[in-house]
C-alpha positions in Angstrom: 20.9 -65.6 7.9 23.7 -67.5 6.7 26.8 -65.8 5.5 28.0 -66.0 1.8 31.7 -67.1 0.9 33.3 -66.1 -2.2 36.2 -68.3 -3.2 38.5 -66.5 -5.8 40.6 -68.4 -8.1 44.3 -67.7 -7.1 45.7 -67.1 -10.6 42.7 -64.5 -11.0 43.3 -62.7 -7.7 46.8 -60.9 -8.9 47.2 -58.6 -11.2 50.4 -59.0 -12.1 52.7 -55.9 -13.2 53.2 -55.1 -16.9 52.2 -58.2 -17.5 50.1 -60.0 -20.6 47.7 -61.3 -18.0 45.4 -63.0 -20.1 48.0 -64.5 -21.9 49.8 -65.6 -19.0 46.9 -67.3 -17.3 46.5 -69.2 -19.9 50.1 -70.4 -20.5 51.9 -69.2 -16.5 55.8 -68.9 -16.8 56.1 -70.3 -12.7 59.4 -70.2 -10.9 59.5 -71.4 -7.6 63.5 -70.9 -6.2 66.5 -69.9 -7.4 69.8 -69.9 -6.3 73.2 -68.4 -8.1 72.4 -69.2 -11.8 69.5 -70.3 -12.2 65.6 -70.1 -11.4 63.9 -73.3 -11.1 60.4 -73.8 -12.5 57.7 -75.1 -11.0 57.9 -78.4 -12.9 61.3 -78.5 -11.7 63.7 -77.3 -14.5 66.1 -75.2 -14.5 66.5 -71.8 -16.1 69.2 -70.0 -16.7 69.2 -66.6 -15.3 70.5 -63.9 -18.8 68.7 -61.0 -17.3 69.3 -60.8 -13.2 66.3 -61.1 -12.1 65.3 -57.7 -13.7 67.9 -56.1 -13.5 68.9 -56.5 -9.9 70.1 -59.8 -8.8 73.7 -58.4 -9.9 75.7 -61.2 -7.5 73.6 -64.1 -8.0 70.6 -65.4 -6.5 70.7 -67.2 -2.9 74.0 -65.2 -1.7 74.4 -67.2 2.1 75.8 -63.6 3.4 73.0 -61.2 2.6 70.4 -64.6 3.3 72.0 -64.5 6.7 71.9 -60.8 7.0 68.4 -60.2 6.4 67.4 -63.5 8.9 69.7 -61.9 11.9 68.0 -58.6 11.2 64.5 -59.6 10.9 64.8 -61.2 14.3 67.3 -58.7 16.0 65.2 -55.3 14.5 62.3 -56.5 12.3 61.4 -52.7 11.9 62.1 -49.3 13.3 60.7 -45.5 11.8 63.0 -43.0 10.1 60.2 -39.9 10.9 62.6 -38.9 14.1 64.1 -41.8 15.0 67.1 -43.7 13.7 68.7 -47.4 14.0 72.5 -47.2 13.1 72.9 -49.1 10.4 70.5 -46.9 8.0 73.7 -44.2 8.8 76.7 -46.9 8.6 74.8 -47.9 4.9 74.2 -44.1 4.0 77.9 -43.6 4.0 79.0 -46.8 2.7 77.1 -45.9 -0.4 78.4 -42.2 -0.6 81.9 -43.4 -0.8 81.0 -45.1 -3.7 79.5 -42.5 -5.6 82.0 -39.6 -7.0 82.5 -35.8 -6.2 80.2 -34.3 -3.6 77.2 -36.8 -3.5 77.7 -37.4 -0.2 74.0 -37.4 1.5 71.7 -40.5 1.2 67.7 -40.5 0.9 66.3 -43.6 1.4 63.4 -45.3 -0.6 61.6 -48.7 -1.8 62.5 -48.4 -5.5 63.8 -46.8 -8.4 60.1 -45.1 -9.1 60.0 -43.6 -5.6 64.1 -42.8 -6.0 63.3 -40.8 -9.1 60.3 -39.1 -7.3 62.2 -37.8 -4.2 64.8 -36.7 -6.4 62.4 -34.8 -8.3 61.1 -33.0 -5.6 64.5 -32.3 -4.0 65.3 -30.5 -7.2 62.5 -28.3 -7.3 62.8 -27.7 -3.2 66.4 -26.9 -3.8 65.2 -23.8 -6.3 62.8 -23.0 -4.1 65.7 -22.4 -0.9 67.5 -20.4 -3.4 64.3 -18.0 -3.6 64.4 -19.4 -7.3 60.8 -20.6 -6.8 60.4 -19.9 -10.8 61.5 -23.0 -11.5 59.2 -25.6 -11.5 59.8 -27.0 -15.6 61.7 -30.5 -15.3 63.4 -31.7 -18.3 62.9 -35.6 -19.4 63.6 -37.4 -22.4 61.7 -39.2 -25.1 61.7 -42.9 -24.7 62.8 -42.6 -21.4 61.7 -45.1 -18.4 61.6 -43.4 -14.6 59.4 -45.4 -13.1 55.6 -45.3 -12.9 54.8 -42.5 -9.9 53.4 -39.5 -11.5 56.6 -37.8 -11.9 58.7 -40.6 -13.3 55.9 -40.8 -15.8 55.6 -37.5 -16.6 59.5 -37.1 -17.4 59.7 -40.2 -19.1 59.1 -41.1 -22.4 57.8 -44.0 -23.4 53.9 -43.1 -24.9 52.6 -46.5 -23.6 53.5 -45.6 -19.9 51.9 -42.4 -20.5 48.7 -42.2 -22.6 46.3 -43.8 -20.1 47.2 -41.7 -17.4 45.9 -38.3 -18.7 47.7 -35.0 -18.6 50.2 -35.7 -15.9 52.6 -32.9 -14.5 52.4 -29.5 -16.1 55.5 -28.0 -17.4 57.1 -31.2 -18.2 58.9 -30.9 -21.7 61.5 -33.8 -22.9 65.1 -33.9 -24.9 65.1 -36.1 -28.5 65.6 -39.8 -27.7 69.2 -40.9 -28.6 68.2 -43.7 -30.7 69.3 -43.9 -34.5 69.7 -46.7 -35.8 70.6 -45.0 -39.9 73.9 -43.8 -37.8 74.5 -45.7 -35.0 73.3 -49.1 -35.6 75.5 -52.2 -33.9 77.4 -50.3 -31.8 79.7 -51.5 -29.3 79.6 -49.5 -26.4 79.1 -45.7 -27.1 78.5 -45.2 -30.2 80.1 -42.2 -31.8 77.0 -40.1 -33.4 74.9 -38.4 -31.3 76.0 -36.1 -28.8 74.6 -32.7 -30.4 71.2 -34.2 -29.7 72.0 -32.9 -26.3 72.0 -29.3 -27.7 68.1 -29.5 -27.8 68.5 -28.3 -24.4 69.3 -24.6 -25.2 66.7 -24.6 -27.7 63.9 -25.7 -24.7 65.8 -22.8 -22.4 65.0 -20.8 -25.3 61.6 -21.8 -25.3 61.0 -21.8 -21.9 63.9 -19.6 -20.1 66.4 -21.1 -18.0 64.7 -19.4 -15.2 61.4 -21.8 -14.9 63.9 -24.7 -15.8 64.4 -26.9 -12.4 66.5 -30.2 -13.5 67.0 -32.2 -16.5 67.0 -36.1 -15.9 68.2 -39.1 -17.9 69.2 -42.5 -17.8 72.8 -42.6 -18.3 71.9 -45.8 -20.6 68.4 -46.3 -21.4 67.1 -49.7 -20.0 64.0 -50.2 -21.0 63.6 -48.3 -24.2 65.6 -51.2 -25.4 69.3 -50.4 -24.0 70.6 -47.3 -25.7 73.7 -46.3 -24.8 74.8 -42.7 -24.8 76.4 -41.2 -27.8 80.4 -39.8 -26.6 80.4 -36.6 -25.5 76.7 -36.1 -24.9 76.3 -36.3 -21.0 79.3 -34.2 -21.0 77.3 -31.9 -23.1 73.9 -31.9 -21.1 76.4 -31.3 -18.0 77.7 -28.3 -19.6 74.7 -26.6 -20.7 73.0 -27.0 -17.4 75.9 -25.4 -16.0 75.7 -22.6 -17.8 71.9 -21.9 -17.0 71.7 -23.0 -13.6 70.0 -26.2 -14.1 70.1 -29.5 -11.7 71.1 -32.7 -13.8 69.9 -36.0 -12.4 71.1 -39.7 -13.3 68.6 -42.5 -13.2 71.2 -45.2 -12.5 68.3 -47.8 -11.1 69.6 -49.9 -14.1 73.4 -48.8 -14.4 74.6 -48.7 -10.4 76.2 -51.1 -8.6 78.0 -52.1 -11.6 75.9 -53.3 -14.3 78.7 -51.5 -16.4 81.7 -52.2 -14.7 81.6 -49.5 -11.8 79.7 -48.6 -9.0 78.3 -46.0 -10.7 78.0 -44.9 -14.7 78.1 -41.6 -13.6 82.3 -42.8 -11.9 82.3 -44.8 -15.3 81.9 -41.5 -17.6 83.5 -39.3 -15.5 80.7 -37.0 -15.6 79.2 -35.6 -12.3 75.4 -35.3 -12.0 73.3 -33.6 -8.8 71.7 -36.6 -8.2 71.8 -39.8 -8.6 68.6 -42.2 -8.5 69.4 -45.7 -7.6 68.0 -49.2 -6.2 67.5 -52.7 -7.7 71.3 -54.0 -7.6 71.9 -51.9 -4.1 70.0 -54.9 -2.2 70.7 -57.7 -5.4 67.0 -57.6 -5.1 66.2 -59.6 -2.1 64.8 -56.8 -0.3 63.3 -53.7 -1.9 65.0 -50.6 -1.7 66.1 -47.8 -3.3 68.2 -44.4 -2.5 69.2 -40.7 -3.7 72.6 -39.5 -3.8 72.4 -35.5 -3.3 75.3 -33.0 -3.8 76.3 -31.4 -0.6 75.5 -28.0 -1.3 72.2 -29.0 -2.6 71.5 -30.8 0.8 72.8 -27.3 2.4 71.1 -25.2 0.9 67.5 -26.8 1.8 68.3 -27.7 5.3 69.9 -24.3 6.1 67.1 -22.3 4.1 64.2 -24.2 6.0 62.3 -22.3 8.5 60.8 -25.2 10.5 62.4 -28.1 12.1 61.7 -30.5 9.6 63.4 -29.5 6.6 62.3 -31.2 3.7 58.4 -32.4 4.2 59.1 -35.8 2.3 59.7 -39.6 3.0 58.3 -43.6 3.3 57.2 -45.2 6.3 60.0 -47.6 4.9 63.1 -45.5 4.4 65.8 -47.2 5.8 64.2 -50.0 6.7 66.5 -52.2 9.1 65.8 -55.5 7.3 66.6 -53.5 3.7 69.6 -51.9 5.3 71.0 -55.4 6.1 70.0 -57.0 2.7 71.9 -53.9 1.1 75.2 -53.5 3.8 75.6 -57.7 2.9 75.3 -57.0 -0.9 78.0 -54.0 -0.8 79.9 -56.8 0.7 79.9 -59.3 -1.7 79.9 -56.7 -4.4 83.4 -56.3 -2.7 84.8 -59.3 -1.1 84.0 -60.8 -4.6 85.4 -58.3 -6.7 82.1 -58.5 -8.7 82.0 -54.6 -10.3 86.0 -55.6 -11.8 84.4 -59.2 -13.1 81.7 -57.3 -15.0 84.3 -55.3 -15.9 86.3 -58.2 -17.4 83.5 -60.0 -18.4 81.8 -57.1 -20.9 84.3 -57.6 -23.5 83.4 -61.2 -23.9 79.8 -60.5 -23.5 79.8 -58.1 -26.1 81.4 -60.5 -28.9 79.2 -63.0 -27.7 75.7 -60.6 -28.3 77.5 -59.1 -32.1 78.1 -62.6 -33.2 74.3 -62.7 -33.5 73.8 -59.6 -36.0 73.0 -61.5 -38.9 70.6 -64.0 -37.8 67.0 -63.8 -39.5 65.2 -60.1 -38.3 68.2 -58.8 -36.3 68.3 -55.2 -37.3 70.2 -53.8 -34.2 72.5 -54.8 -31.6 73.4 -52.4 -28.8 76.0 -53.3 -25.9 77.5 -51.7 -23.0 78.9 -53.5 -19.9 76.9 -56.2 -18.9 74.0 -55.3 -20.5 72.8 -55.4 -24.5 69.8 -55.2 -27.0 69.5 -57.3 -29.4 66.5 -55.7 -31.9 64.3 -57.6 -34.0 62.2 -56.1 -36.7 58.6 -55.9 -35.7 55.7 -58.2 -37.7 53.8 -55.9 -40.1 50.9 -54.8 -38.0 51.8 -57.2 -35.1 54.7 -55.3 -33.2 56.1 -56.6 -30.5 54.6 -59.9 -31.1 57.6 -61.6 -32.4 59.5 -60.0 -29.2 56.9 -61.7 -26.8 57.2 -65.2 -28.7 61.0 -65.0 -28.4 60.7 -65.0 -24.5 58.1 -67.7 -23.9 60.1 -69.9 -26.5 63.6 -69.1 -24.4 61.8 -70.0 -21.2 60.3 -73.2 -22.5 64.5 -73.8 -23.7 65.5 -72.9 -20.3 66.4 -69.2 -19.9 65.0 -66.0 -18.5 65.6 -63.2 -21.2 63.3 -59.8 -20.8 61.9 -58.0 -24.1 60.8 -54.5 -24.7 59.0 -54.2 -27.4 60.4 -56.4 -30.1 64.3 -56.2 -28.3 65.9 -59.2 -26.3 67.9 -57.3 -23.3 70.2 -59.3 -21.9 71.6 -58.7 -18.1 72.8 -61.8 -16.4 74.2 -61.6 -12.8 78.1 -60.8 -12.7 78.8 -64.2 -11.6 78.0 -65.9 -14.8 80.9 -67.8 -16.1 82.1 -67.8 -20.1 80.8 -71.2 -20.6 77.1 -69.5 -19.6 77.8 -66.8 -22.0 77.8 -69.3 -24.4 75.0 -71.4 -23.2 73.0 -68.5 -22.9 73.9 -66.7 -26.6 73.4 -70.4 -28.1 70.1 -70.6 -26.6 68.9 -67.1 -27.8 70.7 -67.7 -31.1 68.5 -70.9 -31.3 65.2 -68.9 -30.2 65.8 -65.9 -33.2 66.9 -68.1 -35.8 63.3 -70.7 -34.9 61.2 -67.3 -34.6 58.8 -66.6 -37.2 
């Protein structure tokens, strides 16, 4: 009997990530290298890089150290396990990061992303209760229009409906904070903007609700990325910080967007000067060329489990991946150049340029916001009637066809080129999408 092949058509076969696929079969957006600047295209242009990748490529694509790096690892120790065994560098990079991040965050848990970073931390929060003999507390505390990722946690603390609604009822006992986000106050702001920060108060009125004592951690984005880059109001992480304070309850960063100095620090958490538990990180910690992610945990959270446990493994969590050799190397090269290069102080220096660059744009046709901190911004267009997001989706196929990569949510440009962009960039980049909204229709 002979034997039947099925041929797949290429295109068809992935099924690309939040992605229009039927659009984009039908019109493909194909890079094919990249290197500092710039992607190329598969027809061979060349297109400027305005959001790093997404999000990650903080020092530029095509870096010769960490390209170097990860080819010595890969044929040195192409992989080792973390269940029980150890390679040294997984504990030489565990540290270098801890001495970036402030106060007592001092222990490393290694992952693949920011989805899986926001899961473990999740689950050390509620495992830390739990060593306590505080086992009540199981409630986590997200917040509306909030992006953690797509496990089932980071889901199910987030806030953003179109993440969610597919995916049926989720975690129980998940309740979430009012979203920061208003424009009749804070519209155009330049860095944090100055209403806002009793929004954190909705936090005693859920402990209220639900008693501090079944409330494990509240998490939030320091800045919300996707959600369309709001930044937070002054004064309301310090508020959120003081109320879980006062009842007992874990506060955890997602800073897969804002570490490694996408706002002009290693951290926005050393930025702020506010201290969270944990810290969820990962895209800039290997400039994306390897993934990776990690968990910064207070010491006596770390303590508390390990010393509590009553069987040799202590925490019953982890990747086949963590701390993979060829990931550590990507990431101890980055950290590198991060430093060698001075790149967190250039974003730093950049920012204010940046910024005047993305306001200059506020009144072009259907701007209605503009949002800005660090390297990053949002530049929000007002929706079609009864076609959102459509003019949002035009404005990035028309920039790519003009020769950049920009990233939309919704119907908001966010902008996040690598800190090696030069001022002349800035320009070409700002002129470009100034073109693309003022051409929209």
């Amino acid at each position: 009997m002979a034997s039947s092949v099925r041929t797949t058509n290429a295109m068809d076969a992935f099924w690309m990530p939040f992605t229009a696929n039927r659009r984009f079969l039908k019109d493909p957006r194909i890079v094919k290298a990249a290197k500092d600047m710039h992607y190329t295209t598969a027809d061979g242009r060349k297109l400027l890089d305005g959001t790093a990748g997404l999000w990650c490529v903080n020092a530029g694509h095509g870096r010769p150290r960490i390209v170097e790096a990860v080819s010595t690892a890969v044929a040195e120790l192409d992989y080792a396990p973390s269940y029980q065994f150890g390679h040294p560098t997984a504990f030489e990079l565990a540290g270098r990061i801890a001495s970036m991040f402030p106060g007592d965050l001092n222990h490393v848990f290694f992952t693949n992303s920011g989805s899986e970073s926001v899961d473990t931390a999740l689950k050390i929060a509620l495992a830390y209760h739990q060593s306590r003999g505080e086992g009540t507390r199981t409630r986590l505390i997200g917040r509306e229009r909030a992006y953690h990722g797509v496990g089932f946690g980071g889901i199910s603390v987030g806030g953003i409906a179109t993440n969610r609604r597919h995916f049926g009822s989720l975690l129980a006992g998940v309740d979430h904070l009012p979203h920061t986000h208003a424009p009749e106050h804070n519209a155009f702001s330049r860095g944090q903007p100055a209403w806002g920060a009793h929004l954190a108060d909705d936090l005693e009125r859920l402990v209220t609700l639900h008693d501090a004592s079944t409330i494990a951690a509240v998490i939030v984005e320091p800045l919300a990325g996707s959600a369309g880059v709001l930044p937070p109001p002054k004064g309301y992480l310090e508020r959120l910080r003081a109320i879980c304070d006062k009842h007992g309850i874990l506060l955890i960063f997602d800073e897969v967007i804002t570490a490694f100095g996408r706002l002009g620090a290693a951290s926005a958490a050393e930025l702020l000067g506010v201290q969270p538990d944990l810290v969820a990180t990962a895209k800039g910690l290997t400039n994306g060329t390897i993934p990776m992610g990690a968990v910064l945990v207070d010491a006596a959270i770390y303590k508390s489990i390990t010393e509590a446990a009553k069987t040799p493994i202590e925490f019953f969590h982890g990747y086949t991946y963590s701390g993979h050799p060829v990931a550590v190397a990507a990431a101890l090269a980055t950290l590198d150049t991060y430093a060698e290069e001075g790149l967190f102080q250039r974003a730093a220096e950049l920012a204010p340029y940046f910024e005047d660059a993305t306001h200059a744009l506020r009144d072009l046709p259907n701007v209605i916001d503009i949002r800005s901190m660090g390297m990053v911004t949002g530049i929000e267009l007002s929706p079609r009637p009864g076609a959102p997001s459509e003019r949002g989706f035009e404005a990035m196929q028309m920039a790519f066809e003009r020769g950049a990569m920009i990233r939309v949510t919704g119907d908001t440009i966010a902008l996040s080129p690598p800190f090696i962009i030069s001022k002349d960039q800035i320009d070409e980049l700002f002129a470009l999408v100034a073109g693309v909204i003022r051409d929209l229709k």
